[in-house]
N, C-alpha and C positions, 0 to 999 in steps of 0.2 A: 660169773653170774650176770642175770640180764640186766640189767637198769631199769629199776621202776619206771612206768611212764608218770608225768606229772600230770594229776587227773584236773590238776588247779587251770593247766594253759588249755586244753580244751574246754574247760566250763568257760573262760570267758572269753574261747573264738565261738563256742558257740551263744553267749551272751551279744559278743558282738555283731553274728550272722542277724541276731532278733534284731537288731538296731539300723542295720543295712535294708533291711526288707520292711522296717517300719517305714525309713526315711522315703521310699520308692514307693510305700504303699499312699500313706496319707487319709484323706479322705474324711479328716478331722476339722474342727473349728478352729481354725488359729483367732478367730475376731479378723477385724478390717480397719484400717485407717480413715478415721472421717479427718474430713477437711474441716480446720479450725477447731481441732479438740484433739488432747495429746493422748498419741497410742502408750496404752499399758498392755503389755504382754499378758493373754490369759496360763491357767493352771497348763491347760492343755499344750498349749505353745512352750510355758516353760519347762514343762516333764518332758519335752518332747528334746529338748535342747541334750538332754542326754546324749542323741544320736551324733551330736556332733565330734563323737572319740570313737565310733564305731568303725571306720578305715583305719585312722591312725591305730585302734589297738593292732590291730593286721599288718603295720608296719613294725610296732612295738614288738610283737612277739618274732616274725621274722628275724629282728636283730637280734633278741635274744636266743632264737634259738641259732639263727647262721652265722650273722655279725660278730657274736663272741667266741668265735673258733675260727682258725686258720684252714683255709679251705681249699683245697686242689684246686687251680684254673680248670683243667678237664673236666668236673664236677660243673664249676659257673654256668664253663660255656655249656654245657648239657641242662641245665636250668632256662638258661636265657634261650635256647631252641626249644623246649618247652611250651616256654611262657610265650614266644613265638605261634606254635601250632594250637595252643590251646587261646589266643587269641585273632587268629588266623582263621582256622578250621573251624575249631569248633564255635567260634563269635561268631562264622561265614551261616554255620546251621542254624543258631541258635536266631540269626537276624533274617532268617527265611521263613522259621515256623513263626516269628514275631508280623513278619509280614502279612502271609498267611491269615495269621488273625485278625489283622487290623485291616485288609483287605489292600493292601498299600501295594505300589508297583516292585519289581525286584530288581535289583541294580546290588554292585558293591558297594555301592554311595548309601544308598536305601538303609544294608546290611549293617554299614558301619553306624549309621545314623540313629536306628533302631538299637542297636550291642553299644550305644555311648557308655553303657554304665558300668563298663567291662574295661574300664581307663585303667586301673586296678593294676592289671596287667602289664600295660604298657610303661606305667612310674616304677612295676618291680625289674622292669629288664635295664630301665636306665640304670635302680641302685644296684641290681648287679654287676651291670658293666664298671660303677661305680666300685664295687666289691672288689674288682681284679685289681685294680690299685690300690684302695684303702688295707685291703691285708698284707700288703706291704710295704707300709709304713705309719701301723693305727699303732704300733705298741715302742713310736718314738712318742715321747711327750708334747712334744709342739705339732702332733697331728691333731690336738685340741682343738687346734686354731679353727677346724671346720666346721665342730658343730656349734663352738661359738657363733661362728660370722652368720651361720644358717638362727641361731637363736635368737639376735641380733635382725639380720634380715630375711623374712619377713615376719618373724612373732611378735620381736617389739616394736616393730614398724608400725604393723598393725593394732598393737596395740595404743600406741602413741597417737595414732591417726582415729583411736574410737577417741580416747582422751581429747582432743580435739575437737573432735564434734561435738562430745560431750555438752564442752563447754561453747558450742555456738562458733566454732573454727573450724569449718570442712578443708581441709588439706588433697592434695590430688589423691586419686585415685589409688597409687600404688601406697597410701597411708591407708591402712586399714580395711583391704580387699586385695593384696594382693597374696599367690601359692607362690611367688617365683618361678613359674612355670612346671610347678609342682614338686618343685626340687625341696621343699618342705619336708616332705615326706623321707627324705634320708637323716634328718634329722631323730625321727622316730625311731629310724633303723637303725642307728648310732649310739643311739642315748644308752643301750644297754650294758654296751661295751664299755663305756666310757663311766657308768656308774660299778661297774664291776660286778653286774648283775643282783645289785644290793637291790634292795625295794624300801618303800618309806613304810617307818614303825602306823601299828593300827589306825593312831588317832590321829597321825597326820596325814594317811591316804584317806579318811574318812574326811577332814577339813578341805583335803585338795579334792576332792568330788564335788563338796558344795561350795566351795569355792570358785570352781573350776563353772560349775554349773551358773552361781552368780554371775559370771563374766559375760558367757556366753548370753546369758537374760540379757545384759547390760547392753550385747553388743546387739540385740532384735529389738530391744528398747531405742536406740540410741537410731540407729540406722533406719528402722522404718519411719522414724519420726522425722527423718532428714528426705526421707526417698518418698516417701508419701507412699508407700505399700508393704505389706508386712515382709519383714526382712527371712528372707531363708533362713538363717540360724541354726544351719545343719551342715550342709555340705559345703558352705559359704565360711565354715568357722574351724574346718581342718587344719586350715594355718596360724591358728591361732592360741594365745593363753590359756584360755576357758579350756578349749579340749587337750592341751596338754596337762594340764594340772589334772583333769577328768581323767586320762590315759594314764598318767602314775602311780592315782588313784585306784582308781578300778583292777588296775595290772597289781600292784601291790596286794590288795583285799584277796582277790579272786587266788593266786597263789599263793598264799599263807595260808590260809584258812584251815581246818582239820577236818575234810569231810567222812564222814558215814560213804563210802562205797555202794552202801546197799541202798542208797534211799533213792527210792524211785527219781525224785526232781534233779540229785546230783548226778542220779545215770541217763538220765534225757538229757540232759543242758551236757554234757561229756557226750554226750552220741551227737549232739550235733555239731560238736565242736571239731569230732573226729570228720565228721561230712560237710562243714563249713564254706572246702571247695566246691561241691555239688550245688549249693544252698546259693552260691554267687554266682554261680552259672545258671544256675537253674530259674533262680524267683523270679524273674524281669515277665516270662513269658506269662505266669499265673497270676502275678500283680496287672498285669495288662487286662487278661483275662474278665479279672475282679470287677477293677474302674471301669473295663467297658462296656462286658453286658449282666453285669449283678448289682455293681452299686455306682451309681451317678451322684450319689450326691453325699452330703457329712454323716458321718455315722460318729456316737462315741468312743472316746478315747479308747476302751477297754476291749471294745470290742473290734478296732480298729486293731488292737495290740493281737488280739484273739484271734483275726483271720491271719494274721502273720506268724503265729505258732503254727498255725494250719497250714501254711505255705512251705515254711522251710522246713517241717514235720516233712511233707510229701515230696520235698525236694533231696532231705536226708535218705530217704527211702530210696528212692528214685537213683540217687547217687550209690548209695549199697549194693544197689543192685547190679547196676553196671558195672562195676568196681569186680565182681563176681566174674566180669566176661573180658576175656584173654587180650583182645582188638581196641576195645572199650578201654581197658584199664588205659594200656598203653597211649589211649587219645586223651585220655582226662588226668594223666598225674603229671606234676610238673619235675 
C-alpha cells in the first residue's frame, strides 16, 4: 500500500516559499535610525522577523525527509549533479531573462550576480557531499559531536555576541554575524536525525515561535542601534537562536496539526508547497519585475504580503506546467 503523503510538510514548504518571496520582495516600512534617539523595532519589522526561519525550514525538512534514511551514494551523487545543472543552467537563464529586464549588460559574472539568491542551492550540495560521510557514521553515538559544535559555533556565538552588545560590549565581528561560511545550515539538516524525528508538544512549539521571534526583534533592536541602520533581521538571522527556535516551532505546528483535506486554504498552501521548487526559481524575476516598474516605493505590510501570494501563486503555476513537459521536467527536478 502507498504511503500517505504528509500533507503537513508541504503546507509549510509552501508557508515557507510565502516567507522567501516576502523577504525579496520588501517594499515595507521598517522605520529608520535617527541619530541620538534609540531605534525600536516597528510592528511591521517585527511580523516581518518571521521570515528569518524561512531557508532554514528548507533545510529542516530536507533532513527530515533525507538525512533520516540511509541513502545510496549513486542516489547523492545524482542529487549533487542536480543541484549542479539546476544551479548552473537554469540560474545561467534565469540571470539572462533578469538582465533582460533590468536592461543590465550579460556576462557569467552579470548572471551569477543577478541568481545570488539561488545560494540555496550551492549550501545543499555541500550538505550532500556532507551526506556521503555523515551516513556513515550518524548512527555511532559520538557522531553528536557535530551538531553540537555547529550549535555551539555559530548559534551561540552569535548569540553571545547579541548579549554583548546588548549590554554596551560590541565583540568582533564573528560574535553575532557570523553563518560559518554557511555551514549553519547542516545543522538544520541534522537536527531531524538526531531528534529521531520527534517534534515539540503543541504548547511548546507555539512558545518556541514567539520566543524565537522575540530574539530575532532583540537581535534588529540590538544591532541597528549599534550600526546606526536598520538591521536586516532576515537573512542576517539564519544562523541564529531566534530562527531556530522559530524553525522547531513552525516544523512542529504545521506537521501535527489535523487538517480538513478539502478546505480550500489547506489545498492552496499544499499546492504550493508541492511547487515550492518552482516558486524559488522562479520569484526573483517577478519581484524585480514589481520593485522596478510598479512600485518604487513603501507599500503596506498586507499588501506587500498580498503581491507575494500573487507571485508564487504564478510561479506555482508556471512550475506545474513545465513539470507537464518531458525536457523541462528533467531540467528542473533535483
Amino acid at each position: 500500500m502507498q504511503k500517505k503523503r504528509n500533507i503537513g510538510l508541504d503546507i509549510i514548504k509552501g508557508f515557507a516559499a510565502l516567507l522567501v518571496c516576502m523577504l525579496h520582495l520588501l517594499r515595507v516600512d521598517f522605520g529608520e535610525v535617527v541619530s541620538g534617539e534609540v531605534y525600536i523595532p516597528n510592528l511591521t519589522k517585527i511580523i516581518y522577523g518571521v521570515c528569518a526561519c524561512s531557508v532554514p525550514i528548507f533545510f529542516f525538512v530536507n533532513g527530515y525527509l533525507v538525512g533520516c534514511r540511509q541513502n545510496e551514494p549513486k542516489s547523492v551523487f545524482i542529487k549533487i549533479l542536480n543541484l549542479l545543472k539546476l544551479r548552473i543552467i537554469v540560474g545561467g537563464l534565469i540571470g539572462c531573462l533578469i538582465c533582460l529586464i533590468l536592461d543590465q549588460p550579460h556576462s557569467i559574472t552579470e548572471y551569477r550576480s543577478v541568481t545570488f539568491y539561488l545560494w540555496f542551492f550551492e549550501a545543499l550540495i555541500i550538505i550532500y557531499i556532507w551526506l556521503l560521510v555523515w551516513d556513515r557514521i550518524k548512527n555511532y553515538k559520538w557522531s553528536v559531536i557535530f551538531p553540537i559544535v555547529l550549535l555551539i559555533v555559530p548559534f551561540l556565538t552569535n548569540l553571545l555576541g547579541l548579549i554583548s552588545a546588548l549590554f554596551g560590549h560590541v565583540l568582533p565581528d564573528f560574535f553575532g554575524h557570523s553563518g560559518l561560511f554557511r555551514l549553519y545550515g547542516l545543522l538544520y539538516f541534522m537536527l531531524p536525525f538526531y531528534m529521531d524525528r520527534r517534534v515539540l508538544p503543541r504548547r511548546w512549539a507555539i512558545v518556541a515561535v514567539f520566543a524565537g521571534l522575540a530574539v530575532v526583534a532583540l537581535e534588529v533592536f540590538v544591532w541597528s542601534n549599534v550600526s546606526g541602520s536598520v538591521y536586516d533581521g532576515m537573512n542576517a538571522c539564519f544562523p541564529t537562536v531566534g530562527a531556530l527556535l522559530m524553525t522547531l516551532g513552525f516544523f512542529s505546528l504545521f506537521t501535527t496539526l489535523d487538517y480538513n483535506e478539502q478546505n480550500v486554504l489547506v489545498r492552496y498552501f499544499a499546492w504550493l508547497g508541492r511547487n515550492c521548487m518552482g516558486i524559488y526559481l522562479f520569484h526573483m524575476p517577478f519581484v524585480i519585475m514589481f520593485t522596478t516598474f510598479l512600485c518604487k516605493s513603501d507599500v503596506p505590510a498586507m499588501f506587500a504580503i498580498a503581491v507575494s501570494l500573487a507571485i508564487i501563486s504564478i510561479c506555482s503555476l508556471i512550475y506545474s506546467w513545465f513539470m507537464k513537459i518531458k525536457y523541462l521536467n528533467y531540467l528542473l527536478k533535483i
